[in-house]
C-alpha positions as CSV (number, residue, x, y, z in Angstrom):
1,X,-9.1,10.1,7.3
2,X,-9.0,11.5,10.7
3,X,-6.9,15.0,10.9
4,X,-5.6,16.3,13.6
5,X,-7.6,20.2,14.0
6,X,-5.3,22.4,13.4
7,X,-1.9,20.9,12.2
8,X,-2.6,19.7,8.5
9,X,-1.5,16.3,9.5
10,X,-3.5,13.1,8.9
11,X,-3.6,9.9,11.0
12,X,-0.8,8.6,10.0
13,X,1.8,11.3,10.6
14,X,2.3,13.1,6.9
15,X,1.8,16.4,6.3
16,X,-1.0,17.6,3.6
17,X,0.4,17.9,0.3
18,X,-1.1,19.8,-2.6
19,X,-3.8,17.8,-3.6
20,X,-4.8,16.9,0.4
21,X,-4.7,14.7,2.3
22,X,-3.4,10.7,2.0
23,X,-7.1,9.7,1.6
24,X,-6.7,12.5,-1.7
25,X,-4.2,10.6,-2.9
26,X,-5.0,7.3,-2.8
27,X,-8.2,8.2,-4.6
28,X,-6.6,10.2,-7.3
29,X,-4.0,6.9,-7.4
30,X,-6.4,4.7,-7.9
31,X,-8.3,6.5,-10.4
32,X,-5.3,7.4,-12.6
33,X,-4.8,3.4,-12.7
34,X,-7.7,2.8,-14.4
35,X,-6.5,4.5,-17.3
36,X,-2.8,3.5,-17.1
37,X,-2.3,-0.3,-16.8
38,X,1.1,0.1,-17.0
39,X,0.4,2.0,-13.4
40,X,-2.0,-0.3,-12.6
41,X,0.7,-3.0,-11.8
42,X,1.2,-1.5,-8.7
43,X,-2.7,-1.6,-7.4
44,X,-1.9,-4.4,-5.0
45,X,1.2,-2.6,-3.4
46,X,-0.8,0.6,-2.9
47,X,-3.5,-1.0,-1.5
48,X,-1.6,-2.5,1.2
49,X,0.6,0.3,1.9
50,X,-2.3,2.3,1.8
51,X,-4.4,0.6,4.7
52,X,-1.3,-0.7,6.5
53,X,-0.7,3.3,7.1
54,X,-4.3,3.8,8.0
55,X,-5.1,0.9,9.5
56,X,-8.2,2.7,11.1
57,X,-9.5,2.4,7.0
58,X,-9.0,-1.3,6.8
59,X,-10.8,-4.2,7.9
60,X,-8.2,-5.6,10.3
61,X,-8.8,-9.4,9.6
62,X,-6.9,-8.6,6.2
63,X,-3.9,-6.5,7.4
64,X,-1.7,-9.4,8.3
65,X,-2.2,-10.6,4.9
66,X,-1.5,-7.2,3.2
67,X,1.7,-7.0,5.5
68,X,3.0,-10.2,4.3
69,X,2.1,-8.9,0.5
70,X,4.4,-5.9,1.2
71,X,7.0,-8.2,2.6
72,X,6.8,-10.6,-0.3
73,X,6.9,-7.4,-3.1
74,X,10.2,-6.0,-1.3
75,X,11.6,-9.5,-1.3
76,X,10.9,-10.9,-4.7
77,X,9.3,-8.1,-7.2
78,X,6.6,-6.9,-8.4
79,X,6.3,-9.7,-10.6
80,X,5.8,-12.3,-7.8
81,X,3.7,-9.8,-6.4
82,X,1.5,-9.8,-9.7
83,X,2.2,-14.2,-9.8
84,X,0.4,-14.6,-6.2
85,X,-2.3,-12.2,-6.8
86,X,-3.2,-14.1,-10.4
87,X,-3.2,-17.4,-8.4
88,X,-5.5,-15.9,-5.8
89,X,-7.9,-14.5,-8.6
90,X,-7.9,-17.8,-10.2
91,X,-8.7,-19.5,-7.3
92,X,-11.7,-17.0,-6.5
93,X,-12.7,-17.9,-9.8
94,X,-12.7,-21.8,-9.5
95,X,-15.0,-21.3,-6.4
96,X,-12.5,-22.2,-4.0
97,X,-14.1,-21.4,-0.3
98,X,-11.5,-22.3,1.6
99,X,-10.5,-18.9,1.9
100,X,-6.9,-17.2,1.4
101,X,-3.9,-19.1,0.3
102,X,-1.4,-18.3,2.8
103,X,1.4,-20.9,1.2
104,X,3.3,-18.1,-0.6
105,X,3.9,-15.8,2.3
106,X,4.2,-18.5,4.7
107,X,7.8,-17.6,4.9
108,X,7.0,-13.9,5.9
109,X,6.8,-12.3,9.5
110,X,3.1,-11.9,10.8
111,X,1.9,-8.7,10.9
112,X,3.0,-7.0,14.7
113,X,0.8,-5.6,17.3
114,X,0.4,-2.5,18.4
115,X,0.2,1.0,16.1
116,X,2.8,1.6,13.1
117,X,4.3,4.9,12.8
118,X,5.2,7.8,12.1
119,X,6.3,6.5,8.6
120,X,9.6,7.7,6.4
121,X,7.4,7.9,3.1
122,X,3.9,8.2,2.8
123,X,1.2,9.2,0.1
124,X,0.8,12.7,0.6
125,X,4.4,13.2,-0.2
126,X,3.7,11.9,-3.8
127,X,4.5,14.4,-6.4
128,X,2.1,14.9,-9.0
129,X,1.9,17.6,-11.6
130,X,0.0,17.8,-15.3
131,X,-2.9,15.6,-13.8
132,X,-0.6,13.1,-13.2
133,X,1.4,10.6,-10.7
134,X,3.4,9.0,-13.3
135,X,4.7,12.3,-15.9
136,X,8.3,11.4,-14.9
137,X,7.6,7.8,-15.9
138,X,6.6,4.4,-14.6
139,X,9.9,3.2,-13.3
140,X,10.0,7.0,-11.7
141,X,6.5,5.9,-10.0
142,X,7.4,2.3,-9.2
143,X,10.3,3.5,-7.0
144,X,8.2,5.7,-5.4
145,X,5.5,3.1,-4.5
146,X,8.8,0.9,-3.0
147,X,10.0,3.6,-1.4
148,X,6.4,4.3,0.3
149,X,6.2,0.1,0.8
150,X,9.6,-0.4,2.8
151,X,8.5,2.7,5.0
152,X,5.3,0.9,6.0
153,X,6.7,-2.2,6.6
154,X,9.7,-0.8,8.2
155,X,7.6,1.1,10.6
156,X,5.4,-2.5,11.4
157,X,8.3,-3.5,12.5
158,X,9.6,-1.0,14.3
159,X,6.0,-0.1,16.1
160,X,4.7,0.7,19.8
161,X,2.8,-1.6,21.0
């Protein structure tokens, strides 16, 4: 994560929060999932939001993907979220090479050019207290992980180029 020196800010606009950094809490999100599967539903939209926001973290032949992933969780749910990413494993798993199916977000916008930001929601405003993202609940935590979701893709499409 690149700061800015001096102003407690990360690449992607937010302030530090308690436990850092975004980077800080995508880690500490990520590694709380793999305790929690009922938080681990959301892996896929965390992901995306994640390295949408810092697109400096991602490898960029994946980010008009992850966009349309976004778009498709805000427009249908987190369970056709969850149905397109058990397809995709399954077809990883059948050998298919052809590469990505792009079928069920062929209806969504590719993703812009130019930079996103500054961003309504981010990671570093997550609230987390007794070692934990989700101590107000799951649903508490899925809104949250919307909330941070139509920020990124709101700022996409809102961007400089």
């Amino acid at each position: 994560m690149t700061d800015s020196p001096g102003t407690g800010r990360c690449d992607c606009g937010a302030a530090a929060g308690p436990l850092g950094e975004c980077v800080d809490y995508y880690y500490a999100i990520l590694a709380e999932e793999q305790t929690d599967p009922q938080m681990y539903r959301w892996h896929t939209t965390v992901v995306c939001a994640y390295l949408l926001q810092h697109p400096a973290r991602a490898h960029e032949k994946y980010l008009d993907t992850q966009f349309r992933l976004l778009q498709l969780y805000l427009d249908k749910g987190l369970d056709a979220l969850l149905r397109v990413a058990a397809h995709q494993v399954a077809r990883n798993r059948h050998g298919v090479r052809s590469g990505y199916d792009m079928a069920p977000l062929a209806e969504y916008d590719p993703l812009p050019s130019g930079s996103p930001g500054p961003f309504r929601a981010g990671f570093s405003g997550m609230p987390f207290s007794d070692g934990s993202f989700v101590t107000d609940g799951h649903a508490a935590y899925g809104r949250r992980i919307q909330t941070i979701a139509e920020a990124t893709v709101e700022s996409w499409r809102t961007r400089t180029a």
